[in-house]
N, C-alpha and C positions, 0 to 999 in steps of 0.2 A: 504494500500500500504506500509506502514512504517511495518508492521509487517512482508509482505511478502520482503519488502525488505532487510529488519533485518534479516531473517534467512539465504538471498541470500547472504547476505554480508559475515555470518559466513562461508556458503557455499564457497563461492567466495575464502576467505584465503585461505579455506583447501586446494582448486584445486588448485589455484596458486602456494603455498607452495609446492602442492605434486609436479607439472611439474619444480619447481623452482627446488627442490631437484634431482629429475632424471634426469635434465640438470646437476646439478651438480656433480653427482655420475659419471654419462659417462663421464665427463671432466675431473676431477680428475684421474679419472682408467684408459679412454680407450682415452682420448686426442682431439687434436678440430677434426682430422678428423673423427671421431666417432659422434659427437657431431653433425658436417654437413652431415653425413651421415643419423641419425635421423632425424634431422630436415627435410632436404631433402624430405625424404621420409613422415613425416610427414602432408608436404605440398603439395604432392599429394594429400592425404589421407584426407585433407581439402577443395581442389576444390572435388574432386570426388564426395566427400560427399553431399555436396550441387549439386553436379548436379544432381544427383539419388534422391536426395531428391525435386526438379523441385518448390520450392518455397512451398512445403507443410509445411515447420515446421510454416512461417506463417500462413497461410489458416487454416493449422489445430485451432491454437490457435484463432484466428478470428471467426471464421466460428461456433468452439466447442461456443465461447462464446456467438453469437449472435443466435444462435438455443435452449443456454438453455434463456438464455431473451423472446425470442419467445415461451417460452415450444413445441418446437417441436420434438420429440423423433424422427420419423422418418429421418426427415433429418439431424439428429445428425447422425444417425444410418449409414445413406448413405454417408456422408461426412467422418466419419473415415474409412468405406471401401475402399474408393476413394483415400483417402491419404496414408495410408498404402500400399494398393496394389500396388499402384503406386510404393513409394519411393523404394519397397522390387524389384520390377522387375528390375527398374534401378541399383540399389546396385548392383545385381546379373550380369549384362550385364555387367557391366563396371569394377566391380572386374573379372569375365574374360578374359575382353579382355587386362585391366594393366597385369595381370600373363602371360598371352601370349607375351605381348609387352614387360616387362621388361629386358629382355637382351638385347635388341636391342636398349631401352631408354637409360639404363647406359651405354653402350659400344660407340654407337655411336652419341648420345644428349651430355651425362654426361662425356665422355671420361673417365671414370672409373669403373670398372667390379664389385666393391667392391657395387654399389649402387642397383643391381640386388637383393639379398636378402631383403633388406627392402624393396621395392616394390611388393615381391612376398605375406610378410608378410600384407603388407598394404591392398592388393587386398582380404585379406582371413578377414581382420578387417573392412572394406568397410562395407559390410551385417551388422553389427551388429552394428558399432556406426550410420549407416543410420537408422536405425531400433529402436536404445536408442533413439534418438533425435526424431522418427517421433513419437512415445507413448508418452515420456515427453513434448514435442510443445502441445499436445492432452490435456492433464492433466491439463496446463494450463488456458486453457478455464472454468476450475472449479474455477479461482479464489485459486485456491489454490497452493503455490510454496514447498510445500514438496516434493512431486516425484522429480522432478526436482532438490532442494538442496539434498535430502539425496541420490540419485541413481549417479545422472549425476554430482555435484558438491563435491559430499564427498565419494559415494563407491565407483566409480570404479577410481577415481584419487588416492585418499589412495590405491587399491587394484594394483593399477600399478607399485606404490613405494614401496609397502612393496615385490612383485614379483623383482621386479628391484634388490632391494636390494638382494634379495635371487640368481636368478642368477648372479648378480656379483661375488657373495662371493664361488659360487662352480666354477666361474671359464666360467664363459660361454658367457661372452663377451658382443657384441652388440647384438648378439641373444635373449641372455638372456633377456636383456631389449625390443625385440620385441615381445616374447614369451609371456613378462606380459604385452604387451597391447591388444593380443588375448585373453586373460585370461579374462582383465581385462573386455573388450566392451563385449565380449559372454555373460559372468553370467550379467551384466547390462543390458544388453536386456531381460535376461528373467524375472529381476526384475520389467524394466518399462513397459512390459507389463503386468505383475500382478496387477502393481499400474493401470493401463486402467483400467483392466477391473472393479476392485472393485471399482473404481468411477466411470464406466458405468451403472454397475449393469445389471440385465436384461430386457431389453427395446423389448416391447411385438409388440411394432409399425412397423410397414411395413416397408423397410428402402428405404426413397424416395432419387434422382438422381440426385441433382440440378448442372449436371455436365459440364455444360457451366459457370454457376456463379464460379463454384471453380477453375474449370483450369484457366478462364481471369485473376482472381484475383491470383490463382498462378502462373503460368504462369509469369504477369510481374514482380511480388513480385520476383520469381527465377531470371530473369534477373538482377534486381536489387542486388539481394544476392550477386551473381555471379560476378557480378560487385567488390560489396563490398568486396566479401575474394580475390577474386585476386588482390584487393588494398594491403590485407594484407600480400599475399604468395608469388605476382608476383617477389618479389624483392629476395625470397631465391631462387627461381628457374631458375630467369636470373642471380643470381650471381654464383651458381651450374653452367652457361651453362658459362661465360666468365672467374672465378677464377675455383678456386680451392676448395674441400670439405675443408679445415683446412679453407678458409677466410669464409665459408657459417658458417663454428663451432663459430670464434669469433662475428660474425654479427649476430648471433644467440641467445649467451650469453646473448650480448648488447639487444637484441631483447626483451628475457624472461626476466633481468633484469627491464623492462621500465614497460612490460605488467603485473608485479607483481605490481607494485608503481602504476596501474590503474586500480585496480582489483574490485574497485567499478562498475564501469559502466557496465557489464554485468549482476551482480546480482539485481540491481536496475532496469535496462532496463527491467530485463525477468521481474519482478514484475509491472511494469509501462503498459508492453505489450496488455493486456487482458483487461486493465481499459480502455484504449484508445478506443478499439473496443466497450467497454460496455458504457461510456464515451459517446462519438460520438453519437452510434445507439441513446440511450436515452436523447440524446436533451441536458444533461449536459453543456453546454458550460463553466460557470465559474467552476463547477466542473472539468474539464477539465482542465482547464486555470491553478489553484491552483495545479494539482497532475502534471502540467508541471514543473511547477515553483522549485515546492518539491524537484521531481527526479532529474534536472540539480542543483539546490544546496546542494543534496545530493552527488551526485558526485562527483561536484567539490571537495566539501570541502574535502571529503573524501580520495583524488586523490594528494591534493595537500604537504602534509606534506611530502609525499615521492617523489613525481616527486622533490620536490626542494632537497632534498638527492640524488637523481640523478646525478642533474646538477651540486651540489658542490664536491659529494665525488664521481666520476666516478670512479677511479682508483682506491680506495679502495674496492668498493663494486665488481668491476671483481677482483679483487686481490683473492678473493674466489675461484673462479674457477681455479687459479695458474695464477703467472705472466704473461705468455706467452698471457693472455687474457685480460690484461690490454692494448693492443694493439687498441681494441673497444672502449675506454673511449670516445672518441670524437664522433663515431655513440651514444654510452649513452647519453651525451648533446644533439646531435642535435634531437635523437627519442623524447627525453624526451619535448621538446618546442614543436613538433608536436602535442602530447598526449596533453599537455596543452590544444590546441584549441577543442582537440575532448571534451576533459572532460568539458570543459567552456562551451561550447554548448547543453551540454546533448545528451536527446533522440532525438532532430531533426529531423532524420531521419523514427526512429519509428513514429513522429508524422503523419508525411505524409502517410505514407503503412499502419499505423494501421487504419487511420482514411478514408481510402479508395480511398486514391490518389498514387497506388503504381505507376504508370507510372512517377512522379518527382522523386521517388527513381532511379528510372531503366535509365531516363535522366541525371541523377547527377551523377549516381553511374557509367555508362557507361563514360561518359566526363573525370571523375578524372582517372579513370581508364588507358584510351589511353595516360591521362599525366605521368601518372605514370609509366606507359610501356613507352613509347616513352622517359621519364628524364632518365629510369634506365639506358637505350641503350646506351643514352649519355654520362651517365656522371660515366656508372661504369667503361666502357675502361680505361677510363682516369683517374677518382677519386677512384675506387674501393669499401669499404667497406662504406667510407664516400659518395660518388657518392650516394650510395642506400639508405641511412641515408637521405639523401638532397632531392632526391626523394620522397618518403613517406612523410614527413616531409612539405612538399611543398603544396603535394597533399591531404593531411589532412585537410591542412589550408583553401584550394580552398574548398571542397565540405561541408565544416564544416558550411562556412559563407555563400554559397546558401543553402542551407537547411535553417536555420536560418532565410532567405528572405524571402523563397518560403513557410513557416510556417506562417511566419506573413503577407502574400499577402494571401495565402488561410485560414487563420482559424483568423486570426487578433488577435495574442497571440504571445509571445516575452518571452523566458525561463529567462530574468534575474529580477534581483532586487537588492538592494543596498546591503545585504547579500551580495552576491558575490562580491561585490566591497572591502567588508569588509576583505574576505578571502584573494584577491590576496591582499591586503596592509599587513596582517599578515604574508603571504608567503614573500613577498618581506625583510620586516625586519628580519625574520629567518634566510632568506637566505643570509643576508648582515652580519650579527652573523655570520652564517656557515661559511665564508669564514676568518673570523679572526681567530675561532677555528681551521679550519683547517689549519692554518700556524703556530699557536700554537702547536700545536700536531705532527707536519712535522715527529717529530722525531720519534714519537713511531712505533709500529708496526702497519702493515694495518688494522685488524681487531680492534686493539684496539683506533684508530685511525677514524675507523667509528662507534663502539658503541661510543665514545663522542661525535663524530660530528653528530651524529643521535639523540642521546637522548637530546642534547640540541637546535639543531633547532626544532623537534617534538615540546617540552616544548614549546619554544619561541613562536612556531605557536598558541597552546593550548590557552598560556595565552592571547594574545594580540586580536584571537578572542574573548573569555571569554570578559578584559576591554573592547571592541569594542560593544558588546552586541550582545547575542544570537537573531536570529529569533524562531519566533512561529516553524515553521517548524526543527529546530535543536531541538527545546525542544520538540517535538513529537518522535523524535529519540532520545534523550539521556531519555525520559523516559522509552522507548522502553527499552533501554540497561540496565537501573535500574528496570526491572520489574515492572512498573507502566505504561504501556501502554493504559490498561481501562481509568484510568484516565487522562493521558495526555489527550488522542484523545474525552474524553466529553467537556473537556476544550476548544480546539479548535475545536471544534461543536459549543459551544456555542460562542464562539469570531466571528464565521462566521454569 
């Protein structure tokens, strides 16, 4: 898991950096409304996704994992037919019927004509990042996280940015940046599905239909998703329906700033994903218990050097994008405390769906969900940018700490250990640092003003975990990082 989560995490940078960048180039050149105009559309292009997709990117990686455990080719064979066909017919529906509805979304949802074009673009990008994600979810199931890092977290994000770039500079606007996300998801689709097939190979077996087991279990796993990204999107899309594109641009910023500083947690999770399922089936239980443990102290830790730059140097780090975007610093703090509870938590969530209890996912994820709709309604009238901030923020906190419950009432395992106590006392002193630095420094310029107050709370976190004392599990990853990984991981074979 440390290996595959070590390449996820290199992974993880690249993409976050790349979308980090492409937020930043549209903001710079083409300004916040540009900026909420992507996003926007974006966040279509997010739900839809996962609807066409109907809970398969799980299923598939579950399903792929516990049929090669089983050695059964056949129903390996029938369950990637069943996912795929599935997700590619939904793609297809649903990017129709957005290109059809999009004028009539922007003009009369959106009150702005300007949001018809990236909708139209999205609908045409629908097919293909449905289609990367349901081969890559597949691949999974091999235990192996390469397709996945080098397709879906490093080619087609790099291939986004480096297009991005290229239409900006001849001039061609927000197009330009829509043009390289078509670009980008096409050629990735036809990538991950080369990566399928050459870890399929050819499978002589009859391909059996177990297609009641897959739909229940995806089926509520989709609900659940569902639940889940419209936790994530609901808040740019009611803010599109009550501001303005220019507040969805700076809410946005704040948004991709926060989700940079957590960019561990997706690549550790997709590596934790597949053990759960294999985990589980095979009776593992303190196996299980140990790679929980792992992945939430991986996280956190990983999570936390930067969320605490967050919360100190907000204005600085929007100051990037141009002043006028400094306006979000206070959504920055308050996303960034949210993020805290997700990352302290860990996988949670995955413990439950992987390990065959999607239906608490799909009750939790539906519950914070309606809070989270129902807070936005509230409190964006009135609060705005911050309103949605508070929102999220709230609802993070809620479904973080039942998952957490409903994990240690069904599996009777609890993600923490005194490591983590260890971290948040590190963070906290950094961050008590950061705040002197940064009054120090008041005077220089912005950037020059968060490279010190960066580099010095980073250090300060570093060392005081260091005196504090590593866990076995940090030393399985920093061997990892110093190419000694064979040997970490016999060491802690034999300590177990």
């Amino acid at each position: 898991m440390a290996r595959g989560g070590g390449l996820n995490v290199a992974g993880a940078i690249v993409s976050q950096a790349s979308f980090f960048l492409i937020t930043l180039l549209i903001a710079r050149h083409l300004g916040r409304t540009a900026v909420g105009l992507y996003s926007q559309g974006f966040a279509f292009l997010a739900i839809l996704e996962l609807i066409s997709l109907s809970g398969f990117r799980a299923g598939l990686t579950r399903f792929v994992a516990v049929h090669r455990v089983d050695k059964d080719q056949g129903a390996l064979r029938g369950t990637l037919r069943i996912g795929l066909g599935a997700s590619i017919l939904g793609a297809v529906a649903f990017g129709v019927a957005l290109y059809l509805v999009a004028p009539l979304l922007a003009v009369h949802v959106f009150r702005t004509a300007l949001l018809t074009a990236p909708l139209r673009f999205v609908s045409v990008v629908l097919l293909f990042q449905t289609l990367t994600d349901a081969a890559l979810a597949a691949t999974q199931g091999w235990m192996t996280m390469r397709p996945y890092c080098l397709i879906g977290m490093m080619y087609e994000p790099v291939t986004r940015l480096a297009l991005t770039v290229g239409g900006l500079a001849i001039g061609l606007g927000l197009k330009g940046a829509l043009w390289a996300l078509v670009v980008s998801n096409s050629t990735a689709a036809v990538f991950s599905l080369i990566a399928l097939r050459r870890l399929t190979g050819r499978i002589r077996e009859r391909a059996s239909y177990r297609t009641r087991q897959i739909f229940s279990f995806s089926m509520v796993s989709w609900l659940a998703s569902f639940a889940s990204t419209g936790l994530i999107w609901a808040d740019t899309i009611l803010l599109g329906i009550y501001e303005s594109s220019r507040a969805v641009g700076v809410y946005q910023v704040a948004t991709r700033v926060v989700l940079l500083a957590s960019f561990s947690m997706a690549p550790i999770n997709a590596a934790f994903s597949p053990r759960i399922a294999k985990l589980y089936h095979g009776g593992d239980t303190e196996g299980l218990r140990r790679a929980y443990v792992a992945a939430t102290g991986w996280i956190l830790r990983l999570s936390l050097p930067a969320l605490v730059v967050c919360v100190v140097l907000p204005h600085q780090l929007l100051h990037l994008f141009g002043r006028s975007f400094e306006a979000g610093a206070a959504v920055t703090i308050i996303l960034a405390v949210g993020e805290l509870m997700d990352s302290a938590t860990g996988p949670c969530g995955l413990m439950l769906n992987m390990s065959g209890r999607p239906v608490y996912s799909l009750i939790d994820n539906v519950i914070v969900l309606g809070l989270n709709v129902g807070l936005n309604i509230v409190l964006i009238p009135r609060y705005g940018i911050i309103g949605a901030a508070w929102a999220w923020a709230i609802a993070l906190w809620v479904v973080n700490i039942l998952r957490v419950w409903q994990v240690q009432r069904a599996l009777h395992m609890v993600p923490f250990e005194v490591s983590e106590l260890k971290a948040l006392a590190a963070v906290a002193i950094a961050g008590g640092i950061g705040v002197v630095v940064r009054e120090v420094t008041g005077g220089m310029a912005a950037l020059e003003a968060l490279i010190v107050g960066g580099v010095v709370m980073v250090a300060i976190y570093l060392g005081v975990v260091v005196l504090l004392g590593m866990s076995p599990d940090d030393r399985v990853m920093l061997g990892l990082a110093q190419g000694r990984h064979r040997n970490a991981g016999r060491g802690q074979g034999a300590q177990r």
